[in-house]
N, C-alpha and C positions, 0 to 999 in steps of 0.2 A: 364381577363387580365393576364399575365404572362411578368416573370421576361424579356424576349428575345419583346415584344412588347414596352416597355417601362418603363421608373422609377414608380415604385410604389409609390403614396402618401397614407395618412393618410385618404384623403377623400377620395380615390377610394376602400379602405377597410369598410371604414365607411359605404359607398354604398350598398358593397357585404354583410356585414354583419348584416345589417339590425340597427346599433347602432349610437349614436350622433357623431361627430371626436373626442369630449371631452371624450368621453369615449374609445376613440381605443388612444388615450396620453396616458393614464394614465393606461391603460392594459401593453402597450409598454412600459411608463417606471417603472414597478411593483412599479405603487404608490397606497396607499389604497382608498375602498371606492368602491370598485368592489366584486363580489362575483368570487370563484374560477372558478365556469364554466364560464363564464362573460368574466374573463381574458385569459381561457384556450382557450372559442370559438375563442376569438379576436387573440391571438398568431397561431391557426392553418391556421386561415384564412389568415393572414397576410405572412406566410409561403407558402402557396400553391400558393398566390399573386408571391410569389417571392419577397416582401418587402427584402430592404437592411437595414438589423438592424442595422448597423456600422454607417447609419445616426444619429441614436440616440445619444446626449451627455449624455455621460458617470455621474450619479451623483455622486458625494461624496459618498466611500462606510464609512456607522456607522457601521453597524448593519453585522457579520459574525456569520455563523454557524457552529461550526465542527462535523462531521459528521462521528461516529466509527459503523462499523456493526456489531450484535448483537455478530457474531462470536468471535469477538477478544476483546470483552464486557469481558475479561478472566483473572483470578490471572496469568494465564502464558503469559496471552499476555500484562499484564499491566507493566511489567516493561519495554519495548519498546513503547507502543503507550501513555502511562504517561507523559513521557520526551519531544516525539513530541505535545503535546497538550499545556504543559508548554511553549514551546519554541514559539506556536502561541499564545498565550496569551498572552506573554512578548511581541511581533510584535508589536499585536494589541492595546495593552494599551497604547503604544509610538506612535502610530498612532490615539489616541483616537479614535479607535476601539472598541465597544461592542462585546467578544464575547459568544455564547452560545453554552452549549455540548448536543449534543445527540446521544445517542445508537439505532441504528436503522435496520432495518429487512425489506423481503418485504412485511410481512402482517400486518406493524404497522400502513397502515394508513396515510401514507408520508405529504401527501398535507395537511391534519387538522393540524398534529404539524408544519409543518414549516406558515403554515398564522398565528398560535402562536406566532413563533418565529421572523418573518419576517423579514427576512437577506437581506442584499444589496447583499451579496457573500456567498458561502459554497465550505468549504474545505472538502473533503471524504479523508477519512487516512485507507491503509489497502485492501483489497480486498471487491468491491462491484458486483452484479450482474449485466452486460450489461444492462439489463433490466431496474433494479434499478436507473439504470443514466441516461438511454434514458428517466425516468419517472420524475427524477430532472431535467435534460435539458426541457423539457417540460413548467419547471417554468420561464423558460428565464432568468433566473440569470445566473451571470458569477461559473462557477466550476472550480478548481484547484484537481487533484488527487493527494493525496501523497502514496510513497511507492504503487503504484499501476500505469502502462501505458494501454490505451486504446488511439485505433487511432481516431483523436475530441477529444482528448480531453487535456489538459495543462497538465502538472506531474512534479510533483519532487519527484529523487528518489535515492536511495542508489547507487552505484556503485555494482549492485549486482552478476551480469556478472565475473568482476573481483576480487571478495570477494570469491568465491567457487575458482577461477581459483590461488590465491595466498593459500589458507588454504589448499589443495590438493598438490599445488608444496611443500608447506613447508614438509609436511607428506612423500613424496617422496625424497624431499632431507634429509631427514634422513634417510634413506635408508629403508625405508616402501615400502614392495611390494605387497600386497594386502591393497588396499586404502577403505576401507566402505565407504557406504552413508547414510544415513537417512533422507528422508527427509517428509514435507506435500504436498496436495494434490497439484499435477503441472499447475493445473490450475490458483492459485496464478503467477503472472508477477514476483515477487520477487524470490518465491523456484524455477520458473521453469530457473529463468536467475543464481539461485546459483548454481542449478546442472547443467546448461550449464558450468560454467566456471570449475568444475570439472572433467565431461568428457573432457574438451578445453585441461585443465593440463595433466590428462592420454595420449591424444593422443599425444602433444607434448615430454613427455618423452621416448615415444616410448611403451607404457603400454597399454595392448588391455583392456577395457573395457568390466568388467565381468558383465554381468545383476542379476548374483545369488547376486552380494555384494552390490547391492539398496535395499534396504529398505525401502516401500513408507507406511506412517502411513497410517492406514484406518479411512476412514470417519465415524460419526458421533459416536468418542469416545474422550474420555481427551486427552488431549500431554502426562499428567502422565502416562496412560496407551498406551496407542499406542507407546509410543515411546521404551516402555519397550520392548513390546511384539516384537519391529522390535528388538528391540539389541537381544533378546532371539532368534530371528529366524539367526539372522546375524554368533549367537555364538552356533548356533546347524550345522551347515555348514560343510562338511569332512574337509574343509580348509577356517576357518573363518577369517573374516579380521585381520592385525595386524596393522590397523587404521582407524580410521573412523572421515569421513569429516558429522556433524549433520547439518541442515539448521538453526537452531538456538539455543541460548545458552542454554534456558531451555528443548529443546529434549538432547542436550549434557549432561546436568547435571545429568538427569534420566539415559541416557545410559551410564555414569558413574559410577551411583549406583549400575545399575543392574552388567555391569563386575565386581565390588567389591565383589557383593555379589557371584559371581559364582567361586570366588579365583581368580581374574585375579590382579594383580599389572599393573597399571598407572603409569608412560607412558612404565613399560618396556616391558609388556606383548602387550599394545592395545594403542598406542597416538590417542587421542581425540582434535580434534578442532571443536566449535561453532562457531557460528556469531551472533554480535550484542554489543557484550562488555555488557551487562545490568549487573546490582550493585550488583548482585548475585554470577556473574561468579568467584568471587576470595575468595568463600566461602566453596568453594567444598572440598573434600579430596584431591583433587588437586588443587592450582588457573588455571584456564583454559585460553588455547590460544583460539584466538578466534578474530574474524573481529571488530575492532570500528567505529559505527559509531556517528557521534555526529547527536545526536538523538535531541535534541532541534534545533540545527539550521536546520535539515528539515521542525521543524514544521512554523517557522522564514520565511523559502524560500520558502513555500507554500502561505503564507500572501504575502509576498514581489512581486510575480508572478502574486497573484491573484488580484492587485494593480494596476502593470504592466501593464499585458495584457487584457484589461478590451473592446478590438477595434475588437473580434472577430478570434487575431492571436490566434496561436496554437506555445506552447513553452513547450519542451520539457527541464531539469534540471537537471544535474549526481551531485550527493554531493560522495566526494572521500570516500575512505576506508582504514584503516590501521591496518596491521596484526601486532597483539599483541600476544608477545610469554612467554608464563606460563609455569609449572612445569606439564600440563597434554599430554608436547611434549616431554619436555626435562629434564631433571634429573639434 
């Protein structure tokens, strides 16, 4: 049978899949008492049926998991995804929400730790592998993306498009004519939508976008060090920038230290602007300009969503941004 022959029931899967209908319930509504392949077989079968899962009522979510990948498991990436995790946990407690954290990778084993955890919902905060989500959708719970878009799937996310596009214009309208970049690898939705909106700014002021003045960290090294090593490349250049737009605050901070240490003075020599505003940024040799976002109420409007849209829609969330202007623009 298929979905174009007729509605799928509960017992026509029951059928195909050789099990009680008591036991295709309670796969369908991830209730215990099932082994994982058990549930896994009864969900693919149910799928390839063409079953409409949107029949299913929705239960009461308790039970939420958040869900950081090992990558951003990081002292440089903790002062942005701390804030967002905080801000779901304050959601969730006012929801009498349970929730639980886990740092996760693709060869940890997914499936064991979450029938641990056993979540009604998981929120993924950050950048996960296509992969890694086609293998949590698999569990049939509802997902929310935060700070991460993939098409299927729900997201809430910075305004990060127009975060590169105002920290660019600002550096231009002070009359910076070589604008740097720095950024992480573009496969990230976040760095690749911050350096959109920087090129967006160049070519709206009429400013050709030079490829020598990007700077893309390379992979599997620190931010501390990669970020160093692009400002070092940016600042060996016959005509190195005299600004530079960083995709976040702690590559900004580094590539600040290093122009320090090469004799350059901030901002007269090099203006610097990050993103993200984290509790660091006003700590530097200079306080630093730099995009705010309120980082708890992402992690807030990820819960809030994942509440929401629990019927199979697909919702897509911008949370705004505002350029905040420090001593590492302006004198």
């Amino acid at each position: 049978m298929t979905a174009a022959s007729g509605a799928v029931t509960i017992r026509d899967i029951a059928r195909v899949a050789g099990v009680s209908a008591g036991t295709i319930s309670r796969a369908l509504k991830n209730e215990p008492g099932l082994t994982e392949s058990t549930r896994q077989m009864v969900l693919n079968t149910a799928r390839d049926l063409g079953y409409d899962f949107c029949k299913l009522r929705p239960k009461r979510l308790r039970r939420l998991t958040f869900l950081l990948h090992r990558q951003h498991n990081t002292a440089a990436s903790s002062p942005f995804y701390s804030p967002v995790l905080h801000g779901a946990e304050e959601a969730c407690r006012k929801q009498g929400i349970v929730l639980s954290f886990m740092a996760v990778g693709p060869a940890d084993g997914l499936a064991d730790q979450l029938r641990i955890h056993a979540p009604d919902g998981i929120v993924c905060a950050g950048f996960f592998e296509p992969e890694l989500l086609t293998a949590l959708r698999g569990t049939g719970k509802p997902i929310v993306l935060i700070d991460m878009k993939l098409r299927g799937y729900s997201s809430v996310n910075p305004d990060n498009m127009m975060g590169g596009y105002l920290a660019a214009k600002h550096l231009i309208e002070r009359g910076r004519e070589r604008v740097g970049l720095i950024c992480g690898s573009l496969s990230h939705y976040s760095i690749r939508e911050r350096a959109r909106g920087y090129r967006q700014a160049l070519f709206d002021a009429g400013i050709l976008a030079d490829p020598r003045l990007e700077a893309i960290m390379p992979d599997g090294v620190d931010l501390e060090t990669g970020a160093w090593e692009a400002m070092e490349s940016l600042l060996a250049l016959p005509k190195p920038p005299d600004a530079l737009f960083c995709y976040n605050d702690s590559a900004a901070l580094v590539a600040m230290r290093c122009c320090l240490t090469k004799g350059l003075k901030v901002p007269h020599d090099i203006s610097i602007v990050g993103f993200d505003d984290i509790s660091t940024a006003v700590l530097g040799h200079r306080p630093l300009t730099t995009l705010r976002i309120n980082k708890k109420e992402l992690g807030a409007m990820g819960v809030e969503l994942l509440l929401n849209c629990r019927n199979g829609a697909i919702e897509e969330q911008v949370s705004p941004v505002e350029l905040v202007v420090r001593a590492s623009t302006v004198c």
